[in-house]
C-alpha positions in Angstrom: -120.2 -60.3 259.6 -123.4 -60.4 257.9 -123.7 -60.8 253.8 -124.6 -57.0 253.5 -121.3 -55.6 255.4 -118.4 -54.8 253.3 -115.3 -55.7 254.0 -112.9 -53.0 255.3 -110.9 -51.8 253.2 -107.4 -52.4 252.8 -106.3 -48.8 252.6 -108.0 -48.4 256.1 -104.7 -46.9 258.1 -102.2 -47.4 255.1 -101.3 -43.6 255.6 -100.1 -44.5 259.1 -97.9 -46.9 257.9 -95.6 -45.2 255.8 -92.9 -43.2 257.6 -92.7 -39.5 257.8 -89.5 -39.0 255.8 -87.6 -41.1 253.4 -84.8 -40.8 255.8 -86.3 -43.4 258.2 -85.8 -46.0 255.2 -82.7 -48.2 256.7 -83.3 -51.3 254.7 -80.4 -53.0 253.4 -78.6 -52.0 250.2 -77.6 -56.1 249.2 -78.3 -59.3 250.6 -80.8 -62.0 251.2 -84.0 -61.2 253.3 -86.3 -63.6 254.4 -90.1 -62.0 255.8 -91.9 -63.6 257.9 -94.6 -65.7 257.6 -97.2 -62.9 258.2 -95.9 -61.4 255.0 -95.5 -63.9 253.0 -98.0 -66.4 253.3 -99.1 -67.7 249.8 -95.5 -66.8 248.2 -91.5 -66.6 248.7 -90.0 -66.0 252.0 -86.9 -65.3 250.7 -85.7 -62.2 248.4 -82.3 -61.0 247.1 -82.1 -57.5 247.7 -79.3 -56.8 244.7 -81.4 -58.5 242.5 -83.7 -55.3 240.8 -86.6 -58.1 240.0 -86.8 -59.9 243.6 -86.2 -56.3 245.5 -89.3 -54.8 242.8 -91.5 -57.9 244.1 -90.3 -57.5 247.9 -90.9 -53.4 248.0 -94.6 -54.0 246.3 -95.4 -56.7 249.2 -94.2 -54.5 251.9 -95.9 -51.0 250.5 -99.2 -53.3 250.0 -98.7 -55.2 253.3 -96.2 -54.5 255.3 -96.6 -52.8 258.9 -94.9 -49.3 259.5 -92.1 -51.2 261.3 -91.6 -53.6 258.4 -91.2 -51.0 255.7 -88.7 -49.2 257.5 -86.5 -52.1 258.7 -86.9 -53.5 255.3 -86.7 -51.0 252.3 -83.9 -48.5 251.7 -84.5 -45.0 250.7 -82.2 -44.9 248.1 -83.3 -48.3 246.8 -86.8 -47.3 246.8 -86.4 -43.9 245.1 -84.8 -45.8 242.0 -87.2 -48.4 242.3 -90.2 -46.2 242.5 -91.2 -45.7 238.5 -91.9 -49.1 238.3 -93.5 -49.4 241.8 -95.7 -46.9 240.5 -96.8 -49.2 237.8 -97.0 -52.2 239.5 -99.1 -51.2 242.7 -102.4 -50.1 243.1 -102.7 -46.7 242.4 -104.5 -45.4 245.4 -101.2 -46.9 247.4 -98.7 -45.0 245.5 -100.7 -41.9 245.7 -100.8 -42.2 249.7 -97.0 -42.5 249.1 -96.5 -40.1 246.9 -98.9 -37.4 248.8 -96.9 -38.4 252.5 -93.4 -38.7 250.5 -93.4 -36.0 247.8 -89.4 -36.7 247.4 -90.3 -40.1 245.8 -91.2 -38.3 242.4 -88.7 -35.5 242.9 -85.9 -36.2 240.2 
């Protein structure tokens, strides 16, 4: 790549990678997860899924990162719904919107 090409950007295909419908969401509810390496390369491997701090750190890697396959073995509808105010705040704005725009049922109360 030459010094005047830009970098693609990371939002290149993030639409694909969120699922069509909450309901594809069957992460677990509790329990230790580790990611793999591909996902967690420069931090924990390892998150506790009933702890609301770990599970808000894992959800914000996978939504940033994570491959369509990944986000729906790994987060939970339910989880994520509750989670999702603080999500919002937490990740890059043009991600939630894509999430938001593709899920509408995330900000539904």
């Amino acid at each position: 790549m030459s010094p005047t090409e830009a970098l693609p950007s990371r939002l290149h295909g993030a639409i694909d990678r969120i699922p069509a419908s909450l309901e594809m969401l069957v992460g677990p509810r509790s329990g230790r997860v580790s990611l793999p390496v591909r996902l967690a390369w420069s931090g924990p491997t390892d998150y506790d899924i009933g702890d609301p701090h770990e599970r808000l750190t894992f959800y914000c890697l996978l939504l940033d990162c994570g491959q369509r396959r990944d986000i729906v073995n790994y987060v939970n509808a339910t989880l994520l719904r509750q989670d999702w105010p603080r999500i919002r705040r937490l990740t890059a704005r043009r991600v939630t919107r894509l999430w938001e725009r593709r899920l509408p049922a995330l900000t539904a109360e």
